[in-house]
Structures are given as C-alpha cells and as structure tokens.
C-alpha positions as CSV (number, residue, x, y, z in Angstrom):
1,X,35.9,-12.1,-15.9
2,X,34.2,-14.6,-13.7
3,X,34.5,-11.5,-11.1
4,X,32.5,-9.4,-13.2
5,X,29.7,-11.4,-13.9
6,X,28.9,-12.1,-10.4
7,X,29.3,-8.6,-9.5
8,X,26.9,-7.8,-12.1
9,X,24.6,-10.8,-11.0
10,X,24.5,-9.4,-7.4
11,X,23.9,-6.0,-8.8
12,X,20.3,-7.2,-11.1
13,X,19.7,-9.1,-7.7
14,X,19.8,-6.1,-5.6
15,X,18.0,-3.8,-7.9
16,X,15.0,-6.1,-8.2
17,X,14.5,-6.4,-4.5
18,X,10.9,-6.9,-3.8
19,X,11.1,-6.1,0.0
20,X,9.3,-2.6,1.1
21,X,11.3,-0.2,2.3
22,X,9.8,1.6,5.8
23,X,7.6,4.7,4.9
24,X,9.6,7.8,6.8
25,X,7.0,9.5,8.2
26,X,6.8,12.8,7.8
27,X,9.4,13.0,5.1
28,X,8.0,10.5,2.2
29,X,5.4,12.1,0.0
30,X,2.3,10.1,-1.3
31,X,3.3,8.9,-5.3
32,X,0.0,8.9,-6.1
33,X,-1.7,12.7,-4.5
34,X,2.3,13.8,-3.5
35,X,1.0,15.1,-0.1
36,X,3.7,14.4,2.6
37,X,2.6,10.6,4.0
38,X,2.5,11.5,7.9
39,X,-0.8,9.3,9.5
40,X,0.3,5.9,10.3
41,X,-3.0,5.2,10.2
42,X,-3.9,5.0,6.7
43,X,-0.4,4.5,4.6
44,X,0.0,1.6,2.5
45,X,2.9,0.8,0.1
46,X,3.3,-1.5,-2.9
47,X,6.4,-2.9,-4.2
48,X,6.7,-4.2,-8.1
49,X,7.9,-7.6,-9.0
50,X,10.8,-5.4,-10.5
51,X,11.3,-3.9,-6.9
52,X,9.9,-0.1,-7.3
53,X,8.9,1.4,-4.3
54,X,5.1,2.9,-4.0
55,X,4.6,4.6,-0.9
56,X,0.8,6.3,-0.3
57,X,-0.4,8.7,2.6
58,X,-4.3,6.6,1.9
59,X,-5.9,4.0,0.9
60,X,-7.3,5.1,-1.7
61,X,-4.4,6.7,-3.3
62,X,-3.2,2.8,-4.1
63,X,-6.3,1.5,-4.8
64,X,-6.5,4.7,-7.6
65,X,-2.4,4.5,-8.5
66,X,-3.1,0.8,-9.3
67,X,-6.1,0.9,-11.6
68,X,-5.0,3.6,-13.4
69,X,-1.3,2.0,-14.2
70,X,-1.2,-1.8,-13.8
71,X,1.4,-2.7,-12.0
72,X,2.5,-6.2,-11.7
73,X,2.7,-5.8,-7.3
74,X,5.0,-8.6,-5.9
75,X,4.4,-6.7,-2.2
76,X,0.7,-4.7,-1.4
77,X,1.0,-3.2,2.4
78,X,-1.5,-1.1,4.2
79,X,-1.6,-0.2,7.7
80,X,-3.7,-1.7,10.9
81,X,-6.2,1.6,11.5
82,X,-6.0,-0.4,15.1
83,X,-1.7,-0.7,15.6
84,X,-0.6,2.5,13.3
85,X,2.5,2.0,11.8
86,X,2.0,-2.1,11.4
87,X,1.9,-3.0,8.3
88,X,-0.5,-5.8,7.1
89,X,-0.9,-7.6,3.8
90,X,-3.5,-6.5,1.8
91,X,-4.6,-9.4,0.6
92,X,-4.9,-10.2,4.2
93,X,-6.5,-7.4,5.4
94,X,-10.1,-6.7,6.1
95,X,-11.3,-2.6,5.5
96,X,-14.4,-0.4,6.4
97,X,-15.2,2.6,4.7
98,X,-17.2,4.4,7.2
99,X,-17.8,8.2,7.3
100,X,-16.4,8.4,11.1
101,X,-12.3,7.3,10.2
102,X,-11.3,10.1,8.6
103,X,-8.4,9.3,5.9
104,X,-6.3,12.1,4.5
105,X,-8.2,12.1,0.8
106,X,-11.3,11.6,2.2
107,X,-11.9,8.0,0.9
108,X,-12.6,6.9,5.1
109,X,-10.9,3.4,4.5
110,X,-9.6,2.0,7.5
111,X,-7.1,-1.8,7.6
112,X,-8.0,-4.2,10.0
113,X,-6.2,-7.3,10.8
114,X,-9.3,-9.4,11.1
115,X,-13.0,-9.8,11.0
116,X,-13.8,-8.4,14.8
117,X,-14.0,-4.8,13.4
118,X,-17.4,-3.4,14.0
119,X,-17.4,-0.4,12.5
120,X,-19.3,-1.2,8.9
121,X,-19.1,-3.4,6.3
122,X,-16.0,-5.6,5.9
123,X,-14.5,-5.5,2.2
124,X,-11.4,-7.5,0.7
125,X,-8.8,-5.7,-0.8
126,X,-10.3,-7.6,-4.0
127,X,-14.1,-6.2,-3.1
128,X,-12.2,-3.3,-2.4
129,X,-10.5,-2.9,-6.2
130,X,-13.8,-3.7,-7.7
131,X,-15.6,-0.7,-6.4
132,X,-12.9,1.2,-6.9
133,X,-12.9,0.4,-10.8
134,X,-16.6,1.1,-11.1
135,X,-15.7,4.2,-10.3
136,X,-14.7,5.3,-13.4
C-alpha cells in the first residue's frame, strides 16, 4: 500500500513539472496561430504552474494567448533576437517593436537580454502586456 502511494506521489509530481520543455524547431507548431514555430528568433514558451506546455512561433502570439485565457504562468520564455535559440526570462527581458525585425505575425517584437539595444524603444514584458490589452 505504502508502494502505491508513493508511486502515485511521484506520478502528481511529474505531471505538474513546471520546467519548459525545448521548442523542436521545425516540428512544434505555434498553440496560439498553429503555424509550425521554426525562427529561433522570435519563439517564446510558457509553462503553467500545473506544468502545461505553451510553445509560440512570436511574440505576440503569447502576449495574445495570455490575455485572452489567463493562465496562472509558473515559467514565461522568449528568445534573445541577438543569441537565437537562447531562451531569456520574460520578466527579464527587454523588447523593441520596430518595423525593421520582422517576426512571423508581423507584431516586429524582438527579446533582448539587456538595455544596450538601440534599435527603438525598450518595453517590459509588463509594458509589453499593457499595450497588448489595450488592444482590444
């Protein structure tokens, strides 16, 4: 019996892993537009405090996913326009939208590590949901 429960223990434990999963390139598809995600440029990913997997091909894609179904994000990834393919914390991150990057929905939002990026105004992913909302 004692067996059992820990088995089941490790089994709630594994199922609400919070940790991303890597984006297969080329093979994942956006779950926001569905496009296949294949710029490491511009992906970003989000993981649920209950450990579901959000993989995007932009930007914008999460930034929309997001505000229209409130998730509760434990994990909010987007990519370094600068090092594709690294993976930065959102909350971290500093982004541009600027007409010359062109991301694959058109929303031109570029990730930066840090502040040196000179190529437009600097947003927070907060500044970021905000104008995003006002969308509406």
């Amino acid at each position: 019996m004692k067996k059992l429960f820990f088995i089941s223990i490790l089994l709630i434990l594994a199922a609400c892993n919070t940790k991303p999963q890597a984006i297969n390139y080329g093979n994942d598809h956006c779950d926001f537009c569905e496009m296949t995600i294949v710029d490491q440029s511009f992906a970003s990913q989000a993981v649920t405090d209950k450990g579901k997997q959000y993989k995007y091909d932009a930007i914008e894609c999460m930034l929309q996913d997001q505000l229209q179904n409130q998730y509760t994000i434990a994990t909010n990834l987007v990519s370094d326009y600068k090092n594709p393919g690294e993976m930065l914390n959102a909350y971290k991150a500093m982004f541009v939208i600027n007409d010359s990057i062109k991301s694959p929905m058109g929303g031109n939002i570029a990730a930066f590590k840090d502040k040196s990026n000179k190529a437009g105004k600097l947003w927070s992913w907060n500044e970021l949901q905000e104008k995003y909302s006002d969308h509406d």
